[in-house]
C-alpha positions in Angstrom: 5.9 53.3 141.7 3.7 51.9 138.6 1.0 54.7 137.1 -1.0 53.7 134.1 0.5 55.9 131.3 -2.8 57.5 129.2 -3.6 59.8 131.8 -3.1 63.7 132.5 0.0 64.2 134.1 -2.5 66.1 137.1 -4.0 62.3 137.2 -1.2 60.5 137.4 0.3 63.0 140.1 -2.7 61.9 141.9 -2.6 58.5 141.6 0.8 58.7 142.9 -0.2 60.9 146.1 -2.8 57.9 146.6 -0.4 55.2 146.3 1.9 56.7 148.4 -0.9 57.0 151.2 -1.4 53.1 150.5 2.6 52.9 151.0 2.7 54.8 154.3 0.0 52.5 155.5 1.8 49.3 154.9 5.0 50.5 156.1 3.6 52.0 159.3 1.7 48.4 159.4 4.8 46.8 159.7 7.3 49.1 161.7 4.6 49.0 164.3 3.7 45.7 164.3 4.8 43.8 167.9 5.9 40.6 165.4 7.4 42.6 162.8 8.5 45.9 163.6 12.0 46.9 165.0 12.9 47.8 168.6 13.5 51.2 168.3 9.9 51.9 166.7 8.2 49.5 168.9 10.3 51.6 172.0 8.6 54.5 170.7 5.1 53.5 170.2 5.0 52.4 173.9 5.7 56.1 174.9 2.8 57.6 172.6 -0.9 57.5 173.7 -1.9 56.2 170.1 -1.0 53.5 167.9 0.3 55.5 164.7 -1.5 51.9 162.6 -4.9 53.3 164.2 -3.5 57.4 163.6 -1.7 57.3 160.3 -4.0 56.9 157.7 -1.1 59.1 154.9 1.5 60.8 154.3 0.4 64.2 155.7 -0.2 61.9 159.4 3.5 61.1 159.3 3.4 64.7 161.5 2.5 62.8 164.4 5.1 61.4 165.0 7.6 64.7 165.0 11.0 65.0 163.3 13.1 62.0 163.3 16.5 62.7 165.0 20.0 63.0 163.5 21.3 61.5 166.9 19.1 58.4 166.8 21.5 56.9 164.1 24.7 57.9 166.1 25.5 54.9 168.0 24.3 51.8 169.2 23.5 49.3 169.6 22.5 48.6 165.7 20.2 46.2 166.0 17.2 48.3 167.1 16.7 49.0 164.1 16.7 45.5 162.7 12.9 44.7 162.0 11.7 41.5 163.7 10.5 40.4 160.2 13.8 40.3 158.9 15.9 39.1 162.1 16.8 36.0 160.5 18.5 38.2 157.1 22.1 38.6 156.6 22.9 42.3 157.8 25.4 45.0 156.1 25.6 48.2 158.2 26.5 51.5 156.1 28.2 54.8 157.2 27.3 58.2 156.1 30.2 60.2 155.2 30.7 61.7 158.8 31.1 65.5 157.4 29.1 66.6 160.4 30.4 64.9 163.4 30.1 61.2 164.6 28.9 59.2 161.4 25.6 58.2 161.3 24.7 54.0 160.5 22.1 52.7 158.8 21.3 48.5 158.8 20.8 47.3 155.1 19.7 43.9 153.9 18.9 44.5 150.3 17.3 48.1 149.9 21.1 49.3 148.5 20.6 46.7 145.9 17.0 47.6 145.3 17.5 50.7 144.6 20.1 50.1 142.1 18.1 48.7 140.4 14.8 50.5 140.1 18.0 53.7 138.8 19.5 50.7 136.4 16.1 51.0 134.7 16.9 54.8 133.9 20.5 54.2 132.2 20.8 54.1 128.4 22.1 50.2 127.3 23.7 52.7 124.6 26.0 54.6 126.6 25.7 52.5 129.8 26.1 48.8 127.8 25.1 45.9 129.3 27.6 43.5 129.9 30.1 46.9 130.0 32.7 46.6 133.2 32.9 50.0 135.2 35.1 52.2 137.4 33.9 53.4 140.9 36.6 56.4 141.6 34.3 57.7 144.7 34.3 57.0 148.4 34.6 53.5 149.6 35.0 52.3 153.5 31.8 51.7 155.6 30.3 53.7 152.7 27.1 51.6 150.7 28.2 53.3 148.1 30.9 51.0 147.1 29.0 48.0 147.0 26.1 49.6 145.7 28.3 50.5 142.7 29.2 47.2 142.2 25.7 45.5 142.2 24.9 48.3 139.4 27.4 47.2 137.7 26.6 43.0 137.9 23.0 44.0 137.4 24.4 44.8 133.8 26.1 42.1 133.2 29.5 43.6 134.1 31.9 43.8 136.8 32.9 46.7 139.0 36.8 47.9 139.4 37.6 50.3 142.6 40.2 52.6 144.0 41.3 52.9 147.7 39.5 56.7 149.0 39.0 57.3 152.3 37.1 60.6 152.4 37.3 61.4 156.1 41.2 61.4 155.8 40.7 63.9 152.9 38.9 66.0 155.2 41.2 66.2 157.6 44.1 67.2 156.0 41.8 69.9 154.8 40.7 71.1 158.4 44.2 70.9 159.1 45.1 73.2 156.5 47.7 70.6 155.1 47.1 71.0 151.1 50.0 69.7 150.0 49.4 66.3 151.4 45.8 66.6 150.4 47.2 67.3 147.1 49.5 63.9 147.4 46.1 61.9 148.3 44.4 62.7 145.2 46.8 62.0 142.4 47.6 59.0 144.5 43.8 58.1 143.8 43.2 59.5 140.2 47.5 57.4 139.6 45.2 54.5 140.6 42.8 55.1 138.3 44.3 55.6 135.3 45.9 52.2 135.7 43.1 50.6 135.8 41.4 52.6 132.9 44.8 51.7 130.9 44.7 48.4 132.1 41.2 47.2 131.3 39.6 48.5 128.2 36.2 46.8 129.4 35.4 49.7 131.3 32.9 51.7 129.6 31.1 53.4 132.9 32.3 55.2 135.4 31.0 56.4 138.4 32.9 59.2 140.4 32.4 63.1 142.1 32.5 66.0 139.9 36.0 66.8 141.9 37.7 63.6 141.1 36.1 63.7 137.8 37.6 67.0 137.2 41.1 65.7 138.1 41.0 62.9 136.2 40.6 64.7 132.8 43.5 66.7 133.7 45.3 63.4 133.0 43.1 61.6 130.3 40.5 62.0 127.4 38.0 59.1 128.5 36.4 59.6 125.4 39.9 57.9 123.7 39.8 55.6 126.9 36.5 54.0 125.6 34.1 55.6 128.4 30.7 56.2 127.2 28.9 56.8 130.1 29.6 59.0 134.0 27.3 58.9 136.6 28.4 61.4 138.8 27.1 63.0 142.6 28.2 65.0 144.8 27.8 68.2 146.6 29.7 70.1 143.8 27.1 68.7 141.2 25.3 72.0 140.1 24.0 73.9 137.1 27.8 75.2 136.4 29.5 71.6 137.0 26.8 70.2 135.1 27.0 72.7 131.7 31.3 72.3 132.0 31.2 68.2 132.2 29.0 68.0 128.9 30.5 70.9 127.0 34.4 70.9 128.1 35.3 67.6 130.2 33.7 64.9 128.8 31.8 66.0 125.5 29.6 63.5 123.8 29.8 61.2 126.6 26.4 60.3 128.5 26.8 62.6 131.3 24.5 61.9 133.9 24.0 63.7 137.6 22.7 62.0 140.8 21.9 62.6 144.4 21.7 60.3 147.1 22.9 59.0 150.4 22.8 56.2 152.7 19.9 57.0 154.3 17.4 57.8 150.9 18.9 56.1 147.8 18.8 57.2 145.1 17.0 59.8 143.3 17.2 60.5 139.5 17.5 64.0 137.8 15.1 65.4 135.2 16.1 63.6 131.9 18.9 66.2 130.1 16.2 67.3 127.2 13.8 68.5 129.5 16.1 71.0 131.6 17.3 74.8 130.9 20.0 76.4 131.7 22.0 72.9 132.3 19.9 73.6 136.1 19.3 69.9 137.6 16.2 68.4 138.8 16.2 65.4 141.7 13.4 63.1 142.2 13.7 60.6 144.7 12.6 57.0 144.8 8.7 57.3 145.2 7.0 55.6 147.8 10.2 54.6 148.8 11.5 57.6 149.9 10.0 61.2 150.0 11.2 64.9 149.5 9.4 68.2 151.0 11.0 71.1 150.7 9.9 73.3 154.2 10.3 76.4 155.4 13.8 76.5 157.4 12.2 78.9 159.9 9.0 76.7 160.0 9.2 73.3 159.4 6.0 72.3 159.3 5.2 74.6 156.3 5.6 73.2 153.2 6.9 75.8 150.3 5.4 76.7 146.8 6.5 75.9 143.9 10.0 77.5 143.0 10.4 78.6 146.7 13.5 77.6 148.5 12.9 75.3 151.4 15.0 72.4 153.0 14.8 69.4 152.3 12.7 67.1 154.9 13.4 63.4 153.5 11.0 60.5 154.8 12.0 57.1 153.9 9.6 54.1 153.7 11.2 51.0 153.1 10.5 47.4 155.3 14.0 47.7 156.3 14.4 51.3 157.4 11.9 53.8 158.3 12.4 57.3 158.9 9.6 59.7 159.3 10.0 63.5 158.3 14.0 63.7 158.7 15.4 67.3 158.2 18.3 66.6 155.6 22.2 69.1 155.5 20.8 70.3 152.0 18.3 73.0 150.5 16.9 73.6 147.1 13.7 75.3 145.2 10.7 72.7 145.0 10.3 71.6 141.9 7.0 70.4 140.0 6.0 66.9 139.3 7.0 66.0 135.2 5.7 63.1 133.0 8.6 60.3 134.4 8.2 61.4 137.6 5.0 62.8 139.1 5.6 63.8 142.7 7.6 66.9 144.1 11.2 67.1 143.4 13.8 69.6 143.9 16.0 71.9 141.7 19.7 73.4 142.2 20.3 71.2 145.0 22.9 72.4 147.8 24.2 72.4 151.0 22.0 74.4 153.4 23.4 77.8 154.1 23.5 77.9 157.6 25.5 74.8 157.8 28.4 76.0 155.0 30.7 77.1 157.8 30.1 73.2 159.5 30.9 71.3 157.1 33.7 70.1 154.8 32.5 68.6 151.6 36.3 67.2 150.4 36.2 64.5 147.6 32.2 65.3 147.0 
Protein backbone atom coordinates (compact mmCIF):
# COMPACT_ATOMS: atom_id res chain seq x y z
CA UNK A 1 0.00 0.00 0.00
CA UNK A 2 1.53 3.56 -1.09
CA UNK A 3 0.56 6.73 1.43
CA UNK A 4 2.05 10.04 0.79
CA UNK A 5 4.62 10.50 3.61
CA UNK A 6 4.11 14.43 5.12
CA UNK A 7 1.01 13.57 6.71
CA UNK A 8 -0.16 12.82 10.54
CA UNK A 9 0.20 9.35 11.16
CA UNK A 10 -4.08 9.66 12.02
CA UNK A 11 -4.07 10.80 8.07
CA UNK A 12 -2.21 8.37 6.75
CA UNK A 13 -4.16 5.57 8.84
CA UNK A 14 -7.06 7.05 7.05
CA UNK A 15 -5.87 7.08 3.84
CA UNK A 16 -5.09 3.53 4.21
CA UNK A 17 -8.72 2.54 5.59
CA UNK A 18 -9.83 4.34 2.24
CA UNK A 19 -7.61 2.50 0.00
CA UNK A 20 -8.37 -0.57 1.45
CA UNK A 21 -12.27 0.13 0.84
CA UNK A 22 -11.01 0.88 -2.90
CA UNK A 23 -9.13 -2.68 -2.64
CA UNK A 24 -12.20 -4.58 -1.38
CA UNK A 25 -14.10 -3.11 -4.22
CA UNK A 26 -11.82 -4.27 -7.02
CA UNK A 27 -11.28 -7.52 -5.53
CA UNK A 28 -15.00 -8.24 -4.97
CA UNK A 29 -15.23 -6.81 -8.66
CA UNK A 30 -13.39 -9.48 -9.83
CA UNK A 31 -14.09 -12.70 -7.66
CA UNK A 32 -17.69 -12.05 -8.61
CA UNK A 33 -17.42 -11.25 -11.97
CA UNK A 34 -19.22 -14.31 -14.37
CA UNK A 35 -15.88 -13.81 -16.79
CA UNK A 36 -13.43 -13.47 -14.18
CA UNK A 37 -14.24 -14.85 -10.94
CA UNK A 38 -13.60 -18.50 -9.67
CA UNK A 39 -16.14 -21.24 -9.42
CA UNK A 40 -16.41 -21.59 -5.93
CA UNK A 41 -17.33 -17.68 -5.48
CA UNK A 42 -19.49 -17.57 -8.45
CA UNK A 43 -21.22 -21.04 -6.66
CA UNK A 44 -21.80 -18.93 -3.94
CA UNK A 45 -23.16 -15.72 -5.26
CA UNK A 46 -25.88 -17.87 -7.03
CA UNK A 47 -27.20 -18.96 -3.53
CA UNK A 48 -27.37 -15.20 -2.06
CA UNK A 49 -30.27 -12.82 -2.89
CA UNK A 50 -27.68 -9.95 -3.71
CA UNK A 51 -24.73 -9.47 -5.78
CA UNK A 52 -22.00 -8.64 -2.99
CA UNK A 53 -20.38 -6.04 -6.38
CA UNK A 54 -23.94 -4.11 -5.83
CA UNK A 55 -23.65 -4.90 -1.53
CA UNK A 56 -19.99 -4.41 -0.72
CA UNK A 57 -19.07 -1.08 -0.96
CA UNK A 58 -15.74 -1.83 2.09
CA UNK A 59 -14.25 -3.58 4.27
CA UNK A 60 -16.84 -3.41 7.14
CA UNK A 61 -19.51 -5.16 4.11
CA UNK A 62 -17.18 -8.06 3.88
CA UNK A 63 -19.87 -9.23 6.99
CA UNK A 64 -22.20 -10.17 4.46
CA UNK A 65 -20.91 -12.70 3.35
CA UNK A 66 -20.27 -14.69 6.88
CA UNK A 67 -17.07 -16.43 8.00
CA UNK A 68 -15.23 -18.26 5.43
CA UNK A 69 -14.84 -21.92 6.32
CA UNK A 70 -11.76 -23.91 7.38
CA UNK A 71 -13.36 -26.98 5.48
CA UNK A 72 -13.78 -25.18 2.18
CA UNK A 73 -9.97 -25.63 1.54
CA UNK A 74 -9.94 -29.35 2.60
CA UNK A 75 -10.32 -31.10 -0.53
CA UNK A 76 -11.20 -30.92 -3.98
CA UNK A 77 -11.38 -30.53 -6.59
CA UNK A 78 -8.68 -27.40 -6.71
CA UNK A 79 -9.68 -25.73 -9.45
CA UNK A 80 -12.75 -23.92 -8.01
CA UNK A 81 -10.77 -21.78 -6.87
CA UNK A 82 -8.79 -20.95 -9.98
CA UNK A 83 -10.17 -17.51 -11.14
CA UNK A 84 -11.45 -17.56 -14.75
CA UNK A 85 -9.07 -14.56 -15.38
CA UNK A 86 -6.15 -16.51 -14.67
CA UNK A 87 -7.27 -20.05 -16.15
CA UNK A 88 -4.82 -19.91 -18.74
CA UNK A 89 -1.58 -19.32 -15.77
CA UNK A 90 0.71 -21.98 -14.72
CA UNK A 91 -0.75 -23.27 -11.25
CA UNK A 92 1.37 -24.28 -7.91
CA UNK A 93 -0.87 -25.61 -5.21
CA UNK A 94 0.45 -25.12 -1.49
CA UNK A 95 -0.18 -27.13 1.78
CA UNK A 96 -0.67 -25.72 5.19
CA UNK A 97 1.22 -27.55 7.66
CA UNK A 98 -1.78 -29.99 8.56
CA UNK A 99 -1.24 -29.49 12.52
CA UNK A 100 -5.02 -29.57 12.76
CA UNK A 101 -6.36 -32.38 10.76
CA UNK A 102 -6.57 -32.87 6.92
CA UNK A 103 -4.20 -30.02 5.40
CA UNK A 104 -5.76 -27.32 3.91
CA UNK A 105 -4.59 -26.19 -0.08
CA UNK A 106 -4.46 -23.08 -1.46
CA UNK A 107 -3.85 -22.41 -5.63
CA UNK A 108 -0.90 -19.95 -6.21
CA UNK A 109 0.27 -18.38 -9.48
CA UNK A 110 2.51 -15.62 -8.24
CA UNK A 111 1.05 -14.11 -4.93
CA UNK A 112 4.02 -16.33 -2.97
CA UNK A 113 6.42 -14.50 -5.06
CA UNK A 114 4.72 -11.17 -4.60
CA UNK A 115 4.81 -11.16 -1.35
CA UNK A 116 8.36 -11.86 -1.16
CA UNK A 117 8.94 -9.24 -2.51
CA UNK A 118 6.86 -6.36 -1.12
CA UNK A 119 8.96 -8.22 2.69
CA UNK A 120 12.41 -8.08 0.40
CA UNK A 121 11.80 -4.22 0.56
CA UNK A 122 11.96 -4.44 4.45
CA UNK A 123 15.46 -6.43 4.72
CA UNK A 124 18.68 -4.41 5.45
CA UNK A 125 21.21 -4.87 2.02
CA UNK A 126 23.68 -4.63 5.19
CA UNK A 127 22.89 -7.62 7.03
CA UNK A 128 20.71 -9.22 4.35
CA UNK A 129 23.37 -8.55 1.17
CA UNK A 130 22.33 -8.61 -2.09
CA UNK A 131 23.82 -10.97 -4.14
CA UNK A 132 24.31 -13.04 -0.57
CA UNK A 133 23.36 -17.03 -1.05
CA UNK A 134 20.98 -18.28 1.86
CA UNK A 135 19.98 -21.37 3.91
CA UNK A 136 16.21 -22.34 4.29
CA UNK A 137 16.52 -24.91 7.46
CA UNK A 138 12.48 -24.85 7.86
CA UNK A 139 9.64 -27.02 6.42
CA UNK A 140 9.74 -27.95 2.86
CA UNK A 141 7.08 -30.61 1.06
CA UNK A 142 3.83 -29.16 -0.42
CA UNK A 143 4.81 -26.19 1.81
CA UNK A 144 5.06 -22.53 -0.25
CA UNK A 145 7.38 -21.84 1.99
CA UNK A 146 10.24 -23.54 0.32
CA UNK A 147 9.89 -21.94 -2.85
CA UNK A 148 9.00 -18.85 -1.38
CA UNK A 149 12.42 -18.84 0.31
CA UNK A 150 14.11 -19.36 -2.63
CA UNK A 151 12.55 -16.53 -4.79
CA UNK A 152 13.59 -14.18 -1.65
CA UNK A 153 16.64 -15.25 -2.13
CA UNK A 154 17.01 -14.83 -6.33
CA UNK A 155 15.20 -11.56 -5.75
CA UNK A 156 18.61 -10.58 -4.10
CA UNK A 157 20.69 -11.63 -6.38
CA UNK A 158 21.56 -14.96 -4.54
CA UNK A 159 20.63 -18.47 -4.58
CA UNK A 160 18.77 -20.50 -1.98
CA UNK A 161 20.37 -23.89 -0.31
CA UNK A 162 17.70 -26.38 1.53
CA UNK A 163 17.52 -29.32 3.89
CA UNK A 164 15.09 -32.37 3.62
CA UNK A 165 12.22 -31.59 6.82
CA UNK A 166 9.13 -33.05 6.64
CA UNK A 167 7.17 -31.59 9.63
CA UNK A 168 4.16 -33.80 9.74
CA UNK A 169 6.53 -36.85 10.35
CA UNK A 170 8.02 -34.77 13.27
CA UNK A 171 4.71 -34.52 14.62
CA UNK A 172 4.06 -37.86 14.63
CA UNK A 173 6.65 -39.25 16.40
CA UNK A 174 5.69 -36.64 18.84
CA UNK A 175 1.91 -37.83 19.15
CA UNK A 176 3.42 -41.11 19.45
CA UNK A 177 5.42 -40.34 22.19
CA UNK A 178 8.57 -41.68 20.38
CA UNK A 179 11.30 -38.84 21.42
CA UNK A 180 14.14 -40.64 20.76
CA UNK A 181 13.49 -40.98 17.14
CA UNK A 182 12.21 -37.38 17.08
CA UNK A 183 15.49 -36.62 18.55
CA UNK A 184 17.36 -38.72 15.53
CA UNK A 185 15.14 -36.54 12.93
CA UNK A 186 16.47 -33.34 14.06
CA UNK A 187 20.24 -33.68 14.29
CA UNK A 188 19.74 -35.61 11.07
CA UNK A 189 18.36 -32.09 9.73
CA UNK A 190 20.59 -29.51 11.68
CA UNK A 191 23.93 -32.72 10.45
CA UNK A 192 22.55 -31.35 7.06
CA UNK A 193 22.83 -28.12 7.75
CA UNK A 194 26.02 -27.60 8.97
CA UNK A 195 27.40 -29.19 5.87
CA UNK A 196 26.08 -26.94 3.84
CA UNK A 197 26.99 -23.93 6.06
CA UNK A 198 30.68 -25.53 6.06
CA UNK A 199 30.48 -26.11 2.61
CA UNK A 200 29.45 -22.85 1.16
CA UNK A 201 30.65 -19.71 2.75
CA UNK A 202 28.24 -17.74 0.36
CA UNK A 203 25.62 -18.09 2.71
CA UNK A 204 25.03 -15.02 4.65
CA UNK A 205 21.03 -15.46 5.35
CA UNK A 206 19.31 -17.87 6.85
CA UNK A 207 15.93 -18.54 7.28
CA UNK A 208 14.71 -21.19 9.84
CA UNK A 209 12.13 -21.73 13.30
CA UNK A 210 13.31 -20.52 16.53
CA UNK A 211 13.49 -24.52 17.47
CA UNK A 212 15.79 -25.44 14.71
CA UNK A 213 17.52 -22.31 15.22
CA UNK A 214 18.06 -23.14 18.71
CA UNK A 215 19.52 -26.49 17.84
CA UNK A 216 21.70 -25.38 15.46
CA UNK A 217 23.77 -23.09 17.77
CA UNK A 218 24.18 -25.86 19.93
CA UNK A 219 26.49 -27.02 17.11
CA UNK A 220 27.89 -23.70 15.57
CA UNK A 221 28.61 -19.93 16.18
CA UNK A 222 27.04 -18.55 12.73
CA UNK A 223 28.46 -15.38 13.53
CA UNK A 224 32.20 -17.31 12.78
CA UNK A 225 30.14 -19.08 9.89
CA UNK A 226 29.67 -15.66 8.12
CA UNK A 227 25.75 -15.27 8.79
CA UNK A 228 24.68 -11.83 9.14
CA UNK A 229 21.26 -11.99 8.93
CA UNK A 230 18.06 -14.81 10.40
CA UNK A 231 14.71 -14.47 9.48
CA UNK A 232 12.95 -16.53 11.61
CA UNK A 233 8.86 -17.68 12.35
CA UNK A 234 7.20 -19.89 13.96
CA UNK A 235 4.81 -20.55 16.74
CA UNK A 236 7.68 -20.45 19.34
CA UNK A 237 8.58 -16.85 18.06
CA UNK A 238 7.69 -14.72 21.27
CA UNK A 239 8.85 -11.88 23.45
CA UNK A 240 11.25 -14.55 25.45
CA UNK A 241 12.62 -16.29 22.03
CA UNK A 242 12.92 -13.06 20.70
CA UNK A 243 15.14 -11.26 23.74
CA UNK A 244 17.43 -14.90 23.91
CA UNK A 245 18.20 -14.98 19.90
CA UNK A 246 19.58 -11.25 19.98
CA UNK A 247 21.26 -11.32 23.43
CA UNK A 248 22.59 -15.19 23.79
CA UNK A 249 22.19 -17.23 20.30
CA UNK A 250 23.04 -15.04 17.74
CA UNK A 251 24.38 -11.62 19.14
CA UNK A 252 25.09 -8.88 16.69
CA UNK A 253 23.41 -10.67 13.94
CA UNK A 254 20.34 -9.00 12.21
CA UNK A 255 17.73 -10.89 13.97
CA UNK A 256 14.55 -10.53 12.46
CA UNK A 257 10.90 -12.25 13.53
CA UNK A 258 8.05 -13.01 10.99
CA UNK A 259 4.56 -14.54 10.84
CA UNK A 260 2.91 -15.87 8.03
CA UNK A 261 1.27 -18.81 6.34
CA UNK A 262 -0.05 -20.10 3.22
CA UNK A 263 -3.05 -18.59 3.23
CA UNK A 264 -1.99 -14.63 4.28
CA UNK A 265 1.70 -14.06 3.38
CA UNK A 266 3.57 -12.40 4.98
CA UNK A 267 3.36 -9.94 7.61
CA UNK A 268 6.36 -7.84 9.01
CA UNK A 269 7.03 -7.06 12.75
CA UNK A 270 7.45 -3.63 14.31
CA UNK A 271 11.03 -2.48 13.34
CA UNK A 272 13.46 -3.75 16.60
CA UNK A 273 13.97 0.12 17.74
CA UNK A 274 10.52 0.77 18.22
CA UNK A 275 9.52 -2.27 20.53
CA UNK A 276 9.91 -2.80 24.54
CA UNK A 277 10.38 -5.46 26.39
CA UNK A 278 11.80 -7.43 23.12
CA UNK A 279 7.51 -7.96 22.80
CA UNK A 280 6.82 -8.39 18.80
CA UNK A 281 4.48 -6.51 16.63
CA UNK A 282 2.87 -8.22 13.27
CA UNK A 283 1.48 -6.24 10.50
CA UNK A 284 0.22 -8.02 7.61
CA UNK A 285 0.45 -7.19 3.99
CA UNK A 286 -2.15 -4.28 3.57
CA UNK A 287 -4.77 -4.31 1.23
CA UNK A 288 -3.51 -7.56 0.54
CA UNK A 289 -4.43 -9.23 3.40
CA UNK A 290 -6.16 -7.99 6.69
CA UNK A 291 -5.96 -8.64 10.55
CA UNK A 292 -8.99 -8.06 13.19
CA UNK A 293 -8.51 -9.13 16.32
CA UNK A 294 -12.39 -10.24 17.63
CA UNK A 295 -13.90 -11.16 20.46
CA UNK A 296 -13.58 -15.29 20.75
CA UNK A 297 -16.99 -15.37 22.38
CA UNK A 298 -18.31 -12.81 19.72
CA UNK A 299 -16.96 -12.64 16.52
CA UNK A 300 -18.43 -9.96 15.12
CA UNK A 301 -17.05 -7.62 17.82
CA UNK A 302 -14.01 -6.17 17.09
CA UNK A 303 -11.58 -5.51 20.35
CA UNK A 304 -9.88 -2.29 21.67
CA UNK A 305 -6.77 -1.52 21.57
CA UNK A 306 -4.46 -3.75 23.87
CA UNK A 307 -7.44 -6.28 24.23
CA UNK A 308 -6.90 -9.79 23.39
CA UNK A 309 -9.00 -10.98 20.50
CA UNK A 310 -8.45 -13.75 17.71
CA UNK A 311 -7.21 -13.18 14.89
CA UNK A 312 -10.03 -12.97 11.92
CA UNK A 313 -7.62 -12.83 8.70
CA UNK A 314 -9.28 -11.62 5.25
CA UNK A 315 -7.17 -11.98 2.32
CA UNK A 316 -7.68 -9.91 -0.93
CA UNK A 317 -5.60 -10.88 -3.65
CA UNK A 318 -6.90 -11.66 -7.63
CA UNK A 319 -5.77 -15.07 -7.04
CA UNK A 320 -7.28 -15.94 -3.64
CA UNK A 321 -9.97 -14.42 -1.81
CA UNK A 322 -10.96 -15.13 1.58
CA UNK A 323 -13.46 -13.09 3.46
CA UNK A 324 -13.33 -12.83 7.32
CA UNK A 325 -11.50 -16.31 8.10
CA UNK A 326 -11.11 -17.13 11.83
CA UNK A 327 -7.22 -17.97 12.12
CA UNK A 328 -5.60 -21.02 15.15
CA UNK A 329 -3.94 -17.90 16.74
CA UNK A 330 -4.75 -14.91 19.24
CA UNK A 331 -2.96 -11.83 20.32
CA UNK A 332 -3.63 -8.15 21.79
CA UNK A 333 -4.56 -5.61 18.84
CA UNK A 334 -2.04 -3.45 18.31
CA UNK A 335 -2.11 0.32 17.03
CA UNK A 336 -1.25 1.53 13.63
CA UNK A 337 2.73 3.03 13.66
CA UNK A 338 4.42 5.35 11.11
CA UNK A 339 5.66 2.08 8.54
CA UNK A 340 2.65 0.58 8.90
CA UNK A 341 -0.68 2.35 9.52
CA UNK A 342 -3.40 -0.17 9.91
CA UNK A 343 -4.19 -2.60 12.97
CA UNK A 344 -1.68 -5.15 13.85
CA UNK A 345 -1.22 -7.50 16.51
CA UNK A 346 1.22 -8.05 19.51
CA UNK A 347 2.54 -11.28 21.36
CA UNK A 348 1.23 -13.45 18.90
CA UNK A 349 0.11 -17.15 19.86
CA UNK A 350 -1.73 -20.04 19.43
CA UNK A 351 -5.31 -19.59 20.63
CA UNK A 352 -5.92 -21.17 24.00
CA UNK A 353 -8.63 -23.20 23.42
CA UNK A 354 -6.97 -25.05 20.64
CA UNK A 355 -3.41 -25.80 22.77
CA UNK A 356 -4.62 -29.22 23.66
CA UNK A 357 -5.36 -29.80 19.50
CA UNK A 358 -2.55 -29.02 18.19
CA UNK A 359 1.10 -30.02 17.85
CA UNK A 360 3.35 -27.26 16.87
CA UNK A 361 6.77 -29.65 16.25
CA UNK A 362 9.54 -28.00 14.11
CA UNK A 363 7.64 -24.33 14.49
Amino acid sequence: MTIASGSTLEQRAAEARRQLDVHVREMVAWHFDPATGCPFWLDFAADLDFDPRERIHGYADLKVLGHFQDEWLRGGPIRRWVPKGLADRPLYVFETGGSTGLPKSRVNIEDFQLDYELFSETLSDETFPKGADWLMLGPTGPRRLRLAIEHLAQHRGGASFHVDLDPRWVNKLIKAGKHQEMHLYKEHVIDQGLKILRAHDSVRCLFTTPKLLEALCEKISLAKAGISGIFCGGTEMNAQFHRFAREELVPGIDFVPTYGNTLMGLACHKPFELIENYEITYYPPAPRAVFELVDPDDFERTVDYGETGRVLLTTLTREFFMPRFLERDEGERAEPIEPYPWDGVTNLRLFGRLESSVVVGVY
